[in-house]
Structure formats: C-alpha cells, structure tokens
C-alpha positions as CSV (number, residue, x, y, z in Angstrom):
1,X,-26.3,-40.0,-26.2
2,X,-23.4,-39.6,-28.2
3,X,-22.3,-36.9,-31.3
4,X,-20.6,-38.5,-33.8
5,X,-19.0,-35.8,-36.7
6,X,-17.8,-37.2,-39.5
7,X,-15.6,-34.9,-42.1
8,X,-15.8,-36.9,-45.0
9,X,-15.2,-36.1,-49.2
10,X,-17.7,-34.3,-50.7
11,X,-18.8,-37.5,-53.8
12,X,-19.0,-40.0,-50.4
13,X,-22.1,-38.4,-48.6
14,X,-24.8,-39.8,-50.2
15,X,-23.6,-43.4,-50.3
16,X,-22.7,-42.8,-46.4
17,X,-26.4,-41.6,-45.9
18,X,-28.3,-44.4,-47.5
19,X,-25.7,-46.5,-45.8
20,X,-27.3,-45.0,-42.2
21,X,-30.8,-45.3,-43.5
22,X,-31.7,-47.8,-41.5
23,X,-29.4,-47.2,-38.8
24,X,-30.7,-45.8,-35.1
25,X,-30.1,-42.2,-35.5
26,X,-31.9,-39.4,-33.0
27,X,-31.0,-36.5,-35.4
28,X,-29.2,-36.2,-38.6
29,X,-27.1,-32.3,-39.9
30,X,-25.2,-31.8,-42.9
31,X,-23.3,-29.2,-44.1
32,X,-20.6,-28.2,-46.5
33,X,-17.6,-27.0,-45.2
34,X,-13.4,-26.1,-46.1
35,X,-10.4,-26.9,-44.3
36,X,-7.2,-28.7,-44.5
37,X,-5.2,-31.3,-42.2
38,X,-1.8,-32.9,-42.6
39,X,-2.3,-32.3,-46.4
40,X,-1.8,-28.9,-46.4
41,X,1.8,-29.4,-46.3
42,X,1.2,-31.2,-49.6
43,X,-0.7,-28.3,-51.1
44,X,2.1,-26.6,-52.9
45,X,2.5,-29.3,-55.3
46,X,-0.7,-28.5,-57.4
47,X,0.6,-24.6,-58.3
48,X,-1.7,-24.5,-61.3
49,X,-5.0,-26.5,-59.9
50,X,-7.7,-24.0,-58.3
51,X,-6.6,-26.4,-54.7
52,X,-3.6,-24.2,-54.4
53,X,-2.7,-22.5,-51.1
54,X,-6.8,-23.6,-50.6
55,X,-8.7,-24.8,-48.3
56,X,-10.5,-28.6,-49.7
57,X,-13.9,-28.6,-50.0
58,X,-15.6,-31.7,-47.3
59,X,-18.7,-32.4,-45.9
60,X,-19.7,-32.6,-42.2
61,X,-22.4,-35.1,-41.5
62,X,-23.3,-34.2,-37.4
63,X,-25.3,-37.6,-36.2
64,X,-26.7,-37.8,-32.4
65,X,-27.1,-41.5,-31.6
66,X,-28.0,-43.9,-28.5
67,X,-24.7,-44.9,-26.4
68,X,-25.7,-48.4,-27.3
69,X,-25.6,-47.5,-30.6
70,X,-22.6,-45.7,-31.6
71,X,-19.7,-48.3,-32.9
72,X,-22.4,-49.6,-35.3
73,X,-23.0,-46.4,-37.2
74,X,-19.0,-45.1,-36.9
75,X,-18.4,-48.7,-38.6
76,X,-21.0,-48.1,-41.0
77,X,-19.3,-44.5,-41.5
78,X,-15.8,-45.8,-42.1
79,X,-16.6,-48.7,-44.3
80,X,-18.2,-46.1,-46.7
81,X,-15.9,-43.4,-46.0
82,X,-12.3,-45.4,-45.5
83,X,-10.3,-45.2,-48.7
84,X,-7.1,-45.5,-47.5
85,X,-5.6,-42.4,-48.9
86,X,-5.0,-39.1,-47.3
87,X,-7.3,-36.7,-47.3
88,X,-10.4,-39.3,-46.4
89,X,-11.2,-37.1,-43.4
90,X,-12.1,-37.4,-39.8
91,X,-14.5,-38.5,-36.8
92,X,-14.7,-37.5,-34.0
93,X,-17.6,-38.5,-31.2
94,X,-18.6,-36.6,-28.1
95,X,-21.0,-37.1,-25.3
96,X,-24.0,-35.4,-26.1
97,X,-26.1,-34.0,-23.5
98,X,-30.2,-34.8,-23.5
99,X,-32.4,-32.6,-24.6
100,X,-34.5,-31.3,-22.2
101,X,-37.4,-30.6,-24.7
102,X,-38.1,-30.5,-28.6
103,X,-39.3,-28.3,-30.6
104,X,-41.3,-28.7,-33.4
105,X,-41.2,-25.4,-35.6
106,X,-43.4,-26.7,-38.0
107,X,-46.3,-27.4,-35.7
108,X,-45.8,-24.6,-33.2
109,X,-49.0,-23.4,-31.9
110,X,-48.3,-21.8,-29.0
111,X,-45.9,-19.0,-28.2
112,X,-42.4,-20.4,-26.9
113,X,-41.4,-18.7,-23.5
114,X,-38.0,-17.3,-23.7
C-alpha cells in the first residue's frame, strides 16, 4: 500500500479527481492548505497583489492505493496537474502501512474499545 500526496493549484483539483474516478483508489482526503517552495524567493515582486510576503493557497489531495497500482494514478496526477511552470506543486509517495481494521462511523452499533 502506498500514500501518494499530491500539492497541487487550487482551479486543478476537480479535473484531477474526475481524472481518478475510475482509478483503484483504497481512500481518497482533500484539504486546502498554504505554503511556499522555491517561489518564495520570487514573492517580492508582486508588492501590491494580496500574494505578498504570503503563503499560496494549494490543495492537498492524500490518495492510499495498491503497490501495483501507484505509477498509474501519479501519471494520471501529473498529466492533469503538469503545467510546466513554477509553482505547479509537488508529490510525494510513502509506504503506507495496512490497516489493521475499519471503521465505519456511520454504521457503528457497538461501542468501540479503546
């Protein structure tokens, strides 16, 4: 099993998830986050844009997929993702460790033992 995180521009992460629609995923995470990477230095420029001496908005998109599995849905990732000019953000993939059980939260009918 394999974590893939992808940092990716905010307007690309619904093309990049219909693109993975159909794709093998276990679990699927999305969030919005800030931060800055070998831009930053570049940052300065814009003194009168609200990006100034800012972090730049992105979006994680967390994906646990089979081992078998993974180059297909990083490919899929950077053909959406890829445009070639700074700033397009990052993935990274790490082993990810089984589960050992799932909880469903939604159908929880018994108490969960701590």
């Amino acid at each position: 099993m394999k974590q893939v995180i992808a940092i990716v521009k905010p307007f690309l992460v619904e093309t990049i998830l219909d693109n993975l629609r159909r794709a093998p995923l276990e679990a699927v995470e999305v969030r919005e986050v800030k931060g800055f990477g070998k831009q930053k230095s570049y940052l300065d420029q814009y003194t009168d844009s609200e990006y100034s001496q800012a972090f730049l908005p992105k979006v994680e998109i967390v994906l646990w997929v089979d081992d078998s599995r993974c180059e297909e849905v990083v490919r899929r990732v950077v053909e959406v993702a890829r445009t070639g000019r700074m700033g397009d953000g990052k993935i990274l993939v790490l082993p990810a460790q089984s589960y050992e059980r799932v909880i469903d939260m939604s159908k929880l009918s018994e108490t969960v033992e701590q």
